[in-house]
BALOBA-1460 file (C-alpha; in Angstrom, 3 decimals):
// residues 362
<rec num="1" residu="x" x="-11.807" y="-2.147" z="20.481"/>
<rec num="2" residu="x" x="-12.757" y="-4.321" z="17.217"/>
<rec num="3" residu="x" x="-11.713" y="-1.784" z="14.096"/>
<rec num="4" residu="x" x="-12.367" y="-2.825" z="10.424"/>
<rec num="5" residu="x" x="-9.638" y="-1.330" z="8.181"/>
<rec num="6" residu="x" x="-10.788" y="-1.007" z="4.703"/>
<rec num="7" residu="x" x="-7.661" y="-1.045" z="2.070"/>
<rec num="8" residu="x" x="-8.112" y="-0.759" z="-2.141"/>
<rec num="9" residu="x" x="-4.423" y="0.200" z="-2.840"/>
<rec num="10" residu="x" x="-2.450" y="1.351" z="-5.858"/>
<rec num="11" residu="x" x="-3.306" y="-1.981" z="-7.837"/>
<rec num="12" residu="x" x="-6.803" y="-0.755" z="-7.797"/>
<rec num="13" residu="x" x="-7.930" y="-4.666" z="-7.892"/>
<rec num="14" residu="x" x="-10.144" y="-4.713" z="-5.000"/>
<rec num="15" residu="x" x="-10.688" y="-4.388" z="-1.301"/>
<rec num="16" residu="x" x="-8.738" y="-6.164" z="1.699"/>
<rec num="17" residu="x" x="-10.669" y="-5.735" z="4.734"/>
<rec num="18" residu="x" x="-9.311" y="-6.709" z="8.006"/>
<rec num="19" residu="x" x="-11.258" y="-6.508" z="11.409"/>
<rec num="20" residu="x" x="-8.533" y="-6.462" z="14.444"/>
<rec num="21" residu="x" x="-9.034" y="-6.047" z="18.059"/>
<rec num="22" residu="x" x="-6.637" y="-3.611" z="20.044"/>
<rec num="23" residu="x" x="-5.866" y="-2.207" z="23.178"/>
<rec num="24" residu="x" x="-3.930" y="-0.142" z="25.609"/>
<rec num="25" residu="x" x="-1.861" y="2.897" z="24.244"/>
<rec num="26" residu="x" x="0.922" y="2.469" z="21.815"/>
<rec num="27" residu="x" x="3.772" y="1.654" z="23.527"/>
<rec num="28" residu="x" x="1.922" y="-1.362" z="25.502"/>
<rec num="29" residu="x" x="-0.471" y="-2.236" z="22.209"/>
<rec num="30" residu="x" x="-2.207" y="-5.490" z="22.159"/>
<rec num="31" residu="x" x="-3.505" y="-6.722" z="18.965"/>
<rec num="32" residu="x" x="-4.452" y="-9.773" z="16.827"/>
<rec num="33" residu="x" x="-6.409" y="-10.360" z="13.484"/>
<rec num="34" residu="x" x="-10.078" y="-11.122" z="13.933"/>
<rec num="35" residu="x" x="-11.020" y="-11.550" z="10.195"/>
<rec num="36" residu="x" x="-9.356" y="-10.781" z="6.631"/>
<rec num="37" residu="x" x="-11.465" y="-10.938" z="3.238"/>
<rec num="38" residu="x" x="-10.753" y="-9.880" z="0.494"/>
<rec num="39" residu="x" x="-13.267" y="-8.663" z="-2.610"/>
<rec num="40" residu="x" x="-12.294" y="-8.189" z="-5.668"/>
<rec num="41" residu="x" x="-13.793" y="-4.981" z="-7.507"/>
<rec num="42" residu="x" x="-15.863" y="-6.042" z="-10.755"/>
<rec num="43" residu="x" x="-14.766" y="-5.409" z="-13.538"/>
<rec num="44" residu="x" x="-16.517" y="-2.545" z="-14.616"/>
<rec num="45" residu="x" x="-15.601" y="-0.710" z="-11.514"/>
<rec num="46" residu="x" x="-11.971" y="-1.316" z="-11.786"/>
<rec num="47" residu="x" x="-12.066" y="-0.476" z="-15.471"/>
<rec num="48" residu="x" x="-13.523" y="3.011" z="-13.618"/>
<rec num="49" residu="x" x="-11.214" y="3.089" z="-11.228"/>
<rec num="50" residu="x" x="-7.972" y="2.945" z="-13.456"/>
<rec num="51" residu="x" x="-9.274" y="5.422" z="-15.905"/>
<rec num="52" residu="x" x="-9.538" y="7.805" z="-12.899"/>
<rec num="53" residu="x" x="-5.843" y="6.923" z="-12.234"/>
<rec num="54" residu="x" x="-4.619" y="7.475" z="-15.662"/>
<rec num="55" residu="x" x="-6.448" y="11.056" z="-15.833"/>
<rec num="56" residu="x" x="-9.205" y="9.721" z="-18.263"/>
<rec num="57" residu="x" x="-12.490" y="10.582" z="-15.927"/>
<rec num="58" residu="x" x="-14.206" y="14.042" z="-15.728"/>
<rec num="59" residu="x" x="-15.594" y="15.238" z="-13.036"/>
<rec num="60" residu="x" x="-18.996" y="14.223" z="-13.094"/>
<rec num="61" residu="x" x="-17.669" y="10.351" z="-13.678"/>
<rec num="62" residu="x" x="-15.109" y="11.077" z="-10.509"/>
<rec num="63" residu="x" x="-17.925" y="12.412" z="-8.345"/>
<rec num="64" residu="x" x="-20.230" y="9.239" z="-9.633"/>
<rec num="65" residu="x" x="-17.269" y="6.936" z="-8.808"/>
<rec num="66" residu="x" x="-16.492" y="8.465" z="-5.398"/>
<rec num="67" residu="x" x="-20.248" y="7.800" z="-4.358"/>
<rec num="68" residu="x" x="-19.951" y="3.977" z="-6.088"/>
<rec num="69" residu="x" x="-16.729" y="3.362" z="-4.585"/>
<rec num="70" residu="x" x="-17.633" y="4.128" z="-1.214"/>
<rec num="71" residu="x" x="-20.677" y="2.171" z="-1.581"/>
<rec num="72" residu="x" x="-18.836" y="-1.056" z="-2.392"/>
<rec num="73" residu="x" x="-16.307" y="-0.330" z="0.640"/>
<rec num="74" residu="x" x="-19.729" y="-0.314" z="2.644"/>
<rec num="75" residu="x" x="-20.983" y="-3.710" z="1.188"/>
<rec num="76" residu="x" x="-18.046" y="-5.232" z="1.776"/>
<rec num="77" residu="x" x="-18.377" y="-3.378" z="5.786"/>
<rec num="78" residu="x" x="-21.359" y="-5.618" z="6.420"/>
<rec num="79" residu="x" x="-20.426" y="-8.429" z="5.964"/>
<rec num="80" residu="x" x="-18.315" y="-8.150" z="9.082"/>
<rec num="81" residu="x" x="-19.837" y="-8.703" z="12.767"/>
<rec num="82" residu="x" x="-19.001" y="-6.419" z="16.475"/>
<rec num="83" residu="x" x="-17.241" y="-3.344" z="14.636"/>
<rec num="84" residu="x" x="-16.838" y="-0.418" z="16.582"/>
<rec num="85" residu="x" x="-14.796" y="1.871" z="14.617"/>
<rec num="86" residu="x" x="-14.049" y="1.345" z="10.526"/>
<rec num="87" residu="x" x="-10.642" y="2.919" z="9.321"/>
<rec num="88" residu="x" x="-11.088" y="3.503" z="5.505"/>
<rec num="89" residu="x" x="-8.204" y="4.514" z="3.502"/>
<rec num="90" residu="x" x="-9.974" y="5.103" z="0.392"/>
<rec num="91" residu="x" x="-8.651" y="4.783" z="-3.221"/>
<rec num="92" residu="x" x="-5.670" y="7.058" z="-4.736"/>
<rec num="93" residu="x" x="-6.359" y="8.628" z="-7.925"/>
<rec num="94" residu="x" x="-3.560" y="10.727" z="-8.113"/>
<rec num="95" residu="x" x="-0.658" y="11.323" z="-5.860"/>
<rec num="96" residu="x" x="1.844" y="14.337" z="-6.606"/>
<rec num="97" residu="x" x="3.640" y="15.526" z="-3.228"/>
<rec num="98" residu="x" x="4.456" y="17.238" z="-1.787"/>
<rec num="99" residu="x" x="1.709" y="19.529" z="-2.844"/>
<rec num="100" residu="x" x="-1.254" y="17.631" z="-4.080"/>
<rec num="101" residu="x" x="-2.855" y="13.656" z="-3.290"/>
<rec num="102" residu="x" x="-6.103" y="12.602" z="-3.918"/>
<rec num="103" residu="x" x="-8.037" y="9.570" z="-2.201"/>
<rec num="104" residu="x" x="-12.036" y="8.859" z="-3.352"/>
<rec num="105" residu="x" x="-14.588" y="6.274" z="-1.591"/>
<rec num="106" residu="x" x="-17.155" y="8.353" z="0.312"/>
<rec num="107" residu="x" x="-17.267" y="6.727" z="3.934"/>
<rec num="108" residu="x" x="-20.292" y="8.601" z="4.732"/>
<rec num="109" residu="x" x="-21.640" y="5.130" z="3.317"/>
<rec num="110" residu="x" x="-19.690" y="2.906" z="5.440"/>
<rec num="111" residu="x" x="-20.687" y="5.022" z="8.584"/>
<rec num="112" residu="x" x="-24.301" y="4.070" z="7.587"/>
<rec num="113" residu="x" x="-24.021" y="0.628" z="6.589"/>
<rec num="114" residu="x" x="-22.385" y="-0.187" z="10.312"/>
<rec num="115" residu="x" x="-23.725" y="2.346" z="12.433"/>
<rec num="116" residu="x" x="-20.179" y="3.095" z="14.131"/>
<rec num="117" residu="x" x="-17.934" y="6.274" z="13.342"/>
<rec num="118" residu="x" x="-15.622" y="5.844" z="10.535"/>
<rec num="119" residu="x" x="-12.360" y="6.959" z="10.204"/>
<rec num="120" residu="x" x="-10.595" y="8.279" z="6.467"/>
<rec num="121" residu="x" x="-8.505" y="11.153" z="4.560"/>
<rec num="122" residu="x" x="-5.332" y="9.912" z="6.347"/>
<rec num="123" residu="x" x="-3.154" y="11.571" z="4.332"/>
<rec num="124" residu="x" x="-4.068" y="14.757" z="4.110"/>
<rec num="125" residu="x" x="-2.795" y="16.271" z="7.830"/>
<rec num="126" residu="x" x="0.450" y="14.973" z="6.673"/>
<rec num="127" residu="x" x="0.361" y="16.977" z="3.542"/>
<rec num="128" residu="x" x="-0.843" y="20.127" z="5.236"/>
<rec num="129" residu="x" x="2.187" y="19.842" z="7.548"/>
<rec num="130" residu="x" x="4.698" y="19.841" z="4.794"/>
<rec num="131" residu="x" x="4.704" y="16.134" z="4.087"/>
<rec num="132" residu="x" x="4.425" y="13.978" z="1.157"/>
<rec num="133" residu="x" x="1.098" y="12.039" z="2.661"/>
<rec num="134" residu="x" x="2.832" y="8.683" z="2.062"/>
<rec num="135" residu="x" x="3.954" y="6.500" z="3.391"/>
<rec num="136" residu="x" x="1.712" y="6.167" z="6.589"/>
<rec num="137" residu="x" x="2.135" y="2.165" z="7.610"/>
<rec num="138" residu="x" x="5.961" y="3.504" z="9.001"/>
<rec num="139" residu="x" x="4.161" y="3.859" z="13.170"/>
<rec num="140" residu="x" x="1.648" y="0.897" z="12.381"/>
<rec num="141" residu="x" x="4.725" y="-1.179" z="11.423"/>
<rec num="142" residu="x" x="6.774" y="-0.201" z="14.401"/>
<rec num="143" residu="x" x="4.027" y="-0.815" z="17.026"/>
<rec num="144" residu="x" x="2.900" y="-4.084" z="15.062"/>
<rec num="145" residu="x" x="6.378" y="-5.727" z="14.152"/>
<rec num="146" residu="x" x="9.440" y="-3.846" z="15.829"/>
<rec num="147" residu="x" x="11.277" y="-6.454" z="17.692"/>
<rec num="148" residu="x" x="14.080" y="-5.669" z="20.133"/>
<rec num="149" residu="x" x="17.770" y="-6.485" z="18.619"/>
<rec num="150" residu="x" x="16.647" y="-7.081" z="15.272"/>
<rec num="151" residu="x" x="16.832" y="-5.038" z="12.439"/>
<rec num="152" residu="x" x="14.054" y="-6.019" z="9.955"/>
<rec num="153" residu="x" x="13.283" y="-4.484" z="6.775"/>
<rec num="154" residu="x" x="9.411" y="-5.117" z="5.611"/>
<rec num="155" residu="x" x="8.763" y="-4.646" z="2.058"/>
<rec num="156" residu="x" x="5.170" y="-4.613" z="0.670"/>
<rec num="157" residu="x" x="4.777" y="-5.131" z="-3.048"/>
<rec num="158" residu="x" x="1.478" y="-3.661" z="-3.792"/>
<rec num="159" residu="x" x="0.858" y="-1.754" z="-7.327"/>
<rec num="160" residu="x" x="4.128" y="0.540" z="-5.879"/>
<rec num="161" residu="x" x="6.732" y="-1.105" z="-3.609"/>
<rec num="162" residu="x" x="7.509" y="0.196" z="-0.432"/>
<rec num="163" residu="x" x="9.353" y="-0.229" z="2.516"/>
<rec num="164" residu="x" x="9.539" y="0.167" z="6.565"/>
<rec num="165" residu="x" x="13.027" y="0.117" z="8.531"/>
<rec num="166" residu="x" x="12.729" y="-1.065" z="12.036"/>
<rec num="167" residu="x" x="15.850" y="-0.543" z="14.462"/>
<rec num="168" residu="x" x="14.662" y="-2.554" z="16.929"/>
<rec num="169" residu="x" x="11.641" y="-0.300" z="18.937"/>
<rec num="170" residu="x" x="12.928" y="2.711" z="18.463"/>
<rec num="171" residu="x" x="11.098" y="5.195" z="16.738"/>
<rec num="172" residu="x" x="14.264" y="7.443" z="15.864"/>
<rec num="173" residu="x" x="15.784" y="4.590" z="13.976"/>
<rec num="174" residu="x" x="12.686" y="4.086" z="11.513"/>
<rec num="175" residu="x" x="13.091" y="4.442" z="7.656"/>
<rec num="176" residu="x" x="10.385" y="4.336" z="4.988"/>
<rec num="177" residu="x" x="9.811" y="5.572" z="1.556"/>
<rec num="178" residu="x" x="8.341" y="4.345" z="-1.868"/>
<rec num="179" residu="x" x="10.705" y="2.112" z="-3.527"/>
<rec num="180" residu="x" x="9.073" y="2.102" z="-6.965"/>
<rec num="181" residu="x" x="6.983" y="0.101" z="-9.037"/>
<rec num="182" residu="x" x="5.284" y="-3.041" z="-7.288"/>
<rec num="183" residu="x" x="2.738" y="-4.553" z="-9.089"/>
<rec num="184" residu="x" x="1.708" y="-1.638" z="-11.338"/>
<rec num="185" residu="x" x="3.653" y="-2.366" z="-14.411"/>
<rec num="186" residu="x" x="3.612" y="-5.997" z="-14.195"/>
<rec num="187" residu="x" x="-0.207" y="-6.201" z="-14.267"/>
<rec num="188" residu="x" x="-0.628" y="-3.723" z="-16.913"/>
<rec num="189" residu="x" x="1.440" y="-5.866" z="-19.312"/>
<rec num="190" residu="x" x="-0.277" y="-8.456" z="-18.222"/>
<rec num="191" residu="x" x="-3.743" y="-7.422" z="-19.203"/>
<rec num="192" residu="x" x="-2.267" y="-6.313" z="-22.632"/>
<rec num="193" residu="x" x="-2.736" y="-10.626" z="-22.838"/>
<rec num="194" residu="x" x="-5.617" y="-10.328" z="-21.361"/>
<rec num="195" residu="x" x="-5.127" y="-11.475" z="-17.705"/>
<rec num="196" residu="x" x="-5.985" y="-8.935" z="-14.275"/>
<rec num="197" residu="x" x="-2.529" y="-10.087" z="-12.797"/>
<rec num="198" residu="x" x="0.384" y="-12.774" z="-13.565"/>
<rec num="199" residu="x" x="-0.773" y="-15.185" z="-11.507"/>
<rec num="200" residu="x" x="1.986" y="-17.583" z="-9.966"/>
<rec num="201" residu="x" x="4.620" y="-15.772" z="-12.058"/>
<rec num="202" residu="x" x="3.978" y="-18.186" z="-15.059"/>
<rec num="203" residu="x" x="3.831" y="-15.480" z="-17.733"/>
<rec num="204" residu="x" x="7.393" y="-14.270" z="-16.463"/>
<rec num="205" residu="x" x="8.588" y="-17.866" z="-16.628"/>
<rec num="206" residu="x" x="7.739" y="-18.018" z="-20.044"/>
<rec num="207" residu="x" x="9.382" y="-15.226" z="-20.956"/>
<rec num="208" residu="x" x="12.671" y="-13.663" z="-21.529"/>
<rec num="209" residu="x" x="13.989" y="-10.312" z="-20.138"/>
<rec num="210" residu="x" x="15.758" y="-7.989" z="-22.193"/>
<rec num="211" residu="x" x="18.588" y="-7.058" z="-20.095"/>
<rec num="212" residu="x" x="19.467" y="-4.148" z="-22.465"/>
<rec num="213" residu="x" x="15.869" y="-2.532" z="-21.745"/>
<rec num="214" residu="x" x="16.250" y="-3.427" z="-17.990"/>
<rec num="215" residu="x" x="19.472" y="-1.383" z="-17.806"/>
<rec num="216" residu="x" x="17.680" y="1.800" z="-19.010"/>
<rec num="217" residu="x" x="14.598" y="1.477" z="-17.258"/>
<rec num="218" residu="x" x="17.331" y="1.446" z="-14.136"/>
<rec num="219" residu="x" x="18.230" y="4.494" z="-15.010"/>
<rec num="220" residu="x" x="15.161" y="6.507" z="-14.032"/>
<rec num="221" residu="x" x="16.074" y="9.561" z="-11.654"/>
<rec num="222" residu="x" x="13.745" y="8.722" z="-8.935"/>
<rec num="223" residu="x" x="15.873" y="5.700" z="-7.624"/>
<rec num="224" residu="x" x="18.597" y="8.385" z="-7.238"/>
<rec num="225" residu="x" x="16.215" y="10.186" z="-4.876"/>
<rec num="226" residu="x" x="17.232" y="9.955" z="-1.123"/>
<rec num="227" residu="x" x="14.010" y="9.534" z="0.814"/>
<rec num="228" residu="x" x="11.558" y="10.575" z="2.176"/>
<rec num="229" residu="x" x="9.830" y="9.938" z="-0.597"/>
<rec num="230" residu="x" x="6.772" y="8.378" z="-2.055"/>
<rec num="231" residu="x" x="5.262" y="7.824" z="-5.853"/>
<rec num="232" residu="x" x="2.545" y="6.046" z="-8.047"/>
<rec num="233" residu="x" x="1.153" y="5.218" z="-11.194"/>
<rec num="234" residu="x" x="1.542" y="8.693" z="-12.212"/>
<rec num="235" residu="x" x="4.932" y="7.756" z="-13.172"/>
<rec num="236" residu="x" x="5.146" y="3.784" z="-13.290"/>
<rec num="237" residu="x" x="2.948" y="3.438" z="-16.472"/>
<rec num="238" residu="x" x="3.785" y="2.319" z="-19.521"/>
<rec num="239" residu="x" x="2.880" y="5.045" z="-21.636"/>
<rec num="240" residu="x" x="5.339" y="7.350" z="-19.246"/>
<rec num="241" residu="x" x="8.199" y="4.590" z="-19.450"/>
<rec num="242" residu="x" x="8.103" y="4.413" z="-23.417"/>
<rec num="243" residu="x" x="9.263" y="1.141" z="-23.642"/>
<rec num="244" residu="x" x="10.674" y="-0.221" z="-27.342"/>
<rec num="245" residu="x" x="7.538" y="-1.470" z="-29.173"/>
<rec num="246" residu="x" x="9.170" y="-4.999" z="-30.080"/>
<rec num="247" residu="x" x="9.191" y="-5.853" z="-26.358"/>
<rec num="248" residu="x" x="5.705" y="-7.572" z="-25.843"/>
<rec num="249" residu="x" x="4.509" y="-10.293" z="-24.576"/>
<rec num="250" residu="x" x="5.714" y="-12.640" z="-21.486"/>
<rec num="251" residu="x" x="9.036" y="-10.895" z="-22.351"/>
<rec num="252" residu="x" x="7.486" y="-7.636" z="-21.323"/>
<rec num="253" residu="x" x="6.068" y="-9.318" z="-18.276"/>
<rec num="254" residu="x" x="9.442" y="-10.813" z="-17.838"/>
<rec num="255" residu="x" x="11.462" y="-7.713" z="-17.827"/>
<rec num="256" residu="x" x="9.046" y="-5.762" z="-15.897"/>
<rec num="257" residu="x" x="9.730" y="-8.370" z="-12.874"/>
<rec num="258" residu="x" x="12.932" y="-8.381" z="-13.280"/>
<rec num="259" residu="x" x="12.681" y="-4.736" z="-13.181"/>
<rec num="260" residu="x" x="10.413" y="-4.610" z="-10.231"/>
<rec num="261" residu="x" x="12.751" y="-6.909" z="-8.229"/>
<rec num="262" residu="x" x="15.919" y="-4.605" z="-9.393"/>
<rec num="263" residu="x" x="14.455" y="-1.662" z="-8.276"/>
<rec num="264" residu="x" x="13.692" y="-2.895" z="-4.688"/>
<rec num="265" residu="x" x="16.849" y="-4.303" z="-4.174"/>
<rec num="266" residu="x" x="18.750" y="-0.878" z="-5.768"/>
<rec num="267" residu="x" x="16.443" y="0.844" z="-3.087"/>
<rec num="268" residu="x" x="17.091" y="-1.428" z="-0.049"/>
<rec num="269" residu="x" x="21.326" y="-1.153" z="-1.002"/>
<rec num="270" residu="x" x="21.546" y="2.579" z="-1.425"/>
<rec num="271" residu="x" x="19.052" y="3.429" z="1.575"/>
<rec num="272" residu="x" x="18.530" y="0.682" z="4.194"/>
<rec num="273" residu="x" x="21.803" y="-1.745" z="3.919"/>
<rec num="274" residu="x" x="24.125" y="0.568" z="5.391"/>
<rec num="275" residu="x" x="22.031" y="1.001" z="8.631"/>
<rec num="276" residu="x" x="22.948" y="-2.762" z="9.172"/>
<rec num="277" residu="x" x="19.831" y="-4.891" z="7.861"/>
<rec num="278" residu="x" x="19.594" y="-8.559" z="9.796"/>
<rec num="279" residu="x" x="16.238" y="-9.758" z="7.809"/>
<rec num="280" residu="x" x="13.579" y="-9.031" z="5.171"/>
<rec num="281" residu="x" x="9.876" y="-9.680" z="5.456"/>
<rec num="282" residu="x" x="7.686" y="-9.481" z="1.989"/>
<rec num="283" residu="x" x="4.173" y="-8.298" z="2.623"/>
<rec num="284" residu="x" x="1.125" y="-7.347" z="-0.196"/>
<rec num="285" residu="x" x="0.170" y="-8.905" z="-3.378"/>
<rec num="286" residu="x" x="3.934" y="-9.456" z="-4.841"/>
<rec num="287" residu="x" x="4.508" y="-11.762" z="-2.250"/>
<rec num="288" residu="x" x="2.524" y="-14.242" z="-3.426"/>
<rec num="289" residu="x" x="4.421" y="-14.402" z="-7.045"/>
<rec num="290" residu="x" x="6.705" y="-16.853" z="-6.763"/>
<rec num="291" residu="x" x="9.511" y="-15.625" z="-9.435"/>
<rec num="292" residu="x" x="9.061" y="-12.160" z="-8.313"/>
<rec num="293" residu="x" x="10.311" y="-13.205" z="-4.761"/>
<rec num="294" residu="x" x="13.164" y="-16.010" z="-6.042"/>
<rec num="295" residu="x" x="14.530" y="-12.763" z="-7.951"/>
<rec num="296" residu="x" x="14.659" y="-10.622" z="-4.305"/>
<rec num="297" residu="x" x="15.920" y="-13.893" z="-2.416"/>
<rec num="298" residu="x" x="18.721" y="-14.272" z="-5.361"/>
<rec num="299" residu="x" x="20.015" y="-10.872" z="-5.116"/>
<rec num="300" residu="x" x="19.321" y="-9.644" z="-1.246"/>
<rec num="301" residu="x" x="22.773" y="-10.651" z="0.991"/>
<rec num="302" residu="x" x="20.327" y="-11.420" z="4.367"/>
<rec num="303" residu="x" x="17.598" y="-13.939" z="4.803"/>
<rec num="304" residu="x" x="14.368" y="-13.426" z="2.771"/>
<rec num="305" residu="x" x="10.953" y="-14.375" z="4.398"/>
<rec num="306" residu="x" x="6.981" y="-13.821" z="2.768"/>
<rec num="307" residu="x" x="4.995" y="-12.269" z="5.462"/>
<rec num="308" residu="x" x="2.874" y="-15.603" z="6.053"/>
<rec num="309" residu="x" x="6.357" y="-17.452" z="6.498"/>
<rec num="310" residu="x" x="7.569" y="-14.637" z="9.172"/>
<rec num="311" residu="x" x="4.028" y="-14.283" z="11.207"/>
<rec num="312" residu="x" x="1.509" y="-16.949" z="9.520"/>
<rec num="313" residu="x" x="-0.449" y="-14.215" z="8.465"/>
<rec num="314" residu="x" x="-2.077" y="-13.878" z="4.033"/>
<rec num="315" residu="x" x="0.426" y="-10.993" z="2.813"/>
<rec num="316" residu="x" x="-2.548" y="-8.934" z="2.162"/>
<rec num="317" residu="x" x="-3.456" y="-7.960" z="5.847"/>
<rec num="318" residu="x" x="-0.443" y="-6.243" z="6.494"/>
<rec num="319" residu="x" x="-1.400" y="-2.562" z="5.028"/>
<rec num="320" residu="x" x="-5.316" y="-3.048" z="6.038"/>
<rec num="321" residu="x" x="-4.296" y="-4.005" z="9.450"/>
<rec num="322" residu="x" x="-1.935" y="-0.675" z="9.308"/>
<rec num="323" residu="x" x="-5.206" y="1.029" z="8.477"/>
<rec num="324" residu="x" x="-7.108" y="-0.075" z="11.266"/>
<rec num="325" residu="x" x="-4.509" y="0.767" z="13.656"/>
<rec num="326" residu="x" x="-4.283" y="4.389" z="12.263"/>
<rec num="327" residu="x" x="-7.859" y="4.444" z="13.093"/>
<rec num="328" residu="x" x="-7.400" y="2.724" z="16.504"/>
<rec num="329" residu="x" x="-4.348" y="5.556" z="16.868"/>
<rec num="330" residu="x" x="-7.179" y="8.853" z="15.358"/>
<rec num="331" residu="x" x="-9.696" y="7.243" z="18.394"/>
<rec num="332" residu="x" x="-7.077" y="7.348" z="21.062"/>
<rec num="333" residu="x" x="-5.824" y="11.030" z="19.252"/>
<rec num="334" residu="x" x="-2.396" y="9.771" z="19.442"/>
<rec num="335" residu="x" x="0.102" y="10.882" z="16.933"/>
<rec num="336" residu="x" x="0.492" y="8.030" z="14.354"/>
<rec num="337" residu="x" x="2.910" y="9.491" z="11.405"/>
<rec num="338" residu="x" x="6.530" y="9.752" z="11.501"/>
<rec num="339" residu="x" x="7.144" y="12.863" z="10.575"/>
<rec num="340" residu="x" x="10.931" y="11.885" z="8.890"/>
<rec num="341" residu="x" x="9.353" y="9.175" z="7.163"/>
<rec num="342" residu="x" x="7.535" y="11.718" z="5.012"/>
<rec num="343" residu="x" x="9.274" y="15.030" z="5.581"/>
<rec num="344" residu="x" x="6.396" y="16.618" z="7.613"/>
<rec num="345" residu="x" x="6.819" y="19.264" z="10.336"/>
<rec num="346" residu="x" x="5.487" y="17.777" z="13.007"/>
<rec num="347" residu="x" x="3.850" y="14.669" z="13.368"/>
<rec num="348" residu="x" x="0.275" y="14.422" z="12.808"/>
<rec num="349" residu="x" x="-2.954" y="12.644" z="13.901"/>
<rec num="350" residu="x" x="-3.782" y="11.012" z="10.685"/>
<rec num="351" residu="x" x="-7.520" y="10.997" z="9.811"/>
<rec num="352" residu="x" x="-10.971" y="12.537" z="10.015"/>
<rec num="353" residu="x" x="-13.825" y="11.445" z="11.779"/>
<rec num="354" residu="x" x="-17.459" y="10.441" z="10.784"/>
<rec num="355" residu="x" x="-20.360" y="9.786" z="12.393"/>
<rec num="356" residu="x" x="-23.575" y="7.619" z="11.025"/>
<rec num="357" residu="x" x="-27.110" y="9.079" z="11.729"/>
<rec num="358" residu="x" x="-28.978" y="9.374" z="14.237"/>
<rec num="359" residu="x" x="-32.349" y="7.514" z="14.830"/>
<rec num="360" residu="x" x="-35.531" y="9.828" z="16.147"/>
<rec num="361" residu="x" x="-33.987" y="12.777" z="15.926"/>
<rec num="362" residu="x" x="-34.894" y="15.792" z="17.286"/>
């Protein structure tokens, strides 16, 4: 089966669409990557889209957004050939578990614009069953990368920072939680110079980090958290953080890598280094910053790899190909969330079905 995962994630910069073929159940799963593109939203979509994160939109602008959102997920949905199922994660807006997440992108449109059902609302079973709705790429990342003997940690920087444990194949041995801010902080300084992202890390090489306001941000309670756990830009902000107003600048972009790349590593040696850890693959968007990544491969005791260098694949299919397989999993009605990755009950069958229309009818 050819699925198309649709994935706008928490740096709310565009959409990575991969289309993947699958087949046989999950413990025999063939797969490989078709296609991957990857759209950027405009500008005054995104400018939409992070005033909806930062609590900014009323309703009438969220509903308007949802409906515009899910009409660019279908736009970018055609331009891909032989789907037969879409996956669509949607956008988060706001994420407070264990009670309360919220993902918008109608994929009514995406149904229509392909013709074939469409998967979404992953994360809500998972909530309902006592779990935090996040993170969901834990089964995906077993199926897709678990290798026997090796214990392999994959990290994906995104706007948060995340990671999946894999004991080998086994399914009892995998741990995954939110490690903290990925992306989110270090683009939002970096638009207070007016740029979308640092590209290449050169803003952090020009800077200087303030090791004194590193030490505090360090601080923060939620690193003290055991998981399961999961968390967004609800809390990594800048507003929340109340940084000292003389840090600005690419010292400010500076110390927010460094701080990005501190608060992995704290995550991976309280939580995932005493399991035994034999190698660490870097997935999404942070992967591709250079200084970002010589910080983790400074301070990380095992060997230190970019997703591309591991499996030759762009670090941005690795959570859109997740998605598609979650769909792949919803078709087959397999289980496809761990439930001690995110403190559920039971494990559920992420995702709700949609059907397009129906020509001549009645």
């Amino acid at each position: 089966m050819n699925v198309l995962g649709l994935m706008s994630g928490t740096s709310a910069d565009g959409v990575d669409a991969v289309l993947a073929a699958f087949g046989g159940p999950p413990e025999r799963l063939f797969w490989r990557v078709v296609r991957h593109v990857y759209t950027p939203f405009p500008e005054v979509l995104r400018r939409r889209v992070l005033a909806a994160i930062r609590g900014e939109a009323r309703v009438p602008e969220i509903a308007r957004l949802h409906h515009d959102l899910g009409r660019f997920f279908a736009r970018v949905a055609r331009g891909f050939k032989g789907v037969e199922l879409a996956a669509l994660m949607g956008q988060t807006i706001w994420h407070e578990p264990p009670r309360y997440t919220f993902q918008i992108g109608e994929g009514a449109h995406v149904a229509e614009a392909l013709g074939v059902p469409v998967v979404e609302g992953f994360r809500y079973s998972d909530l309902a069953a006592g779990g935090e709705g996040a993170p969901l790429v834990p089964y995906p990342d077993l199926l897709l990368f678990g290798e026997e003997g090796v214990r392999r940690a994959v990290v994906n920087i995104g706007g948060i920072a995340n990671v999946t444990y894999l004991l080998g194949r086994d399914p009892r041995g995998v741990l995954a939680f939110d490690l903290g801010p990925g992306n989110a902080l270090i683009d939002e300084a970096a638009g207070r110079l007016g740029q979308p992202m640092d590209e290449g890390g050169r803003l952090a090489s020009a800077g200087r980090v303030d090791e004194a306001v590193l030490e505090g941000l360090l601080a923060h309670p939620y690193f003290r958290r055991p998981p399961p756990k999961s968390t967004g830009r609800e809390l990594w902000n800048l507003a929340a953080l109340k940084l000292p107003e003389g840090l600005s600048g690419a010292d400010l972009v500076a110390t927010l890598t460094a701080f990005t790349a501190r608060a992995i590593v704290l995550g991976l040696e309280r939580f995932v280094l005493p399991q035994g850890l034999d190698e660490v693959w870097l997935a999404g968007g942070g992967a591709k910053n250079p200084v970002l990544v010589g910080m983790l491969k400074d301070r990380l005791p095992v060997p230190v790899r970019t997703f591309e260098e591991a499996t030759g694949l762009d670090p941005s299919v690795r959570e859109p190909l997740a998605v598609a397989l979650l769909g792949y999993l919803r078709n087959l009605g397999a289980p496809s969330v761990l439930p001690q990755t995110t403190g559920a009950r039971r494990a559920a069958r992420a995702g709700m079905g949609l059907l397009p229309g129906v020509e001549g009818w009645p």
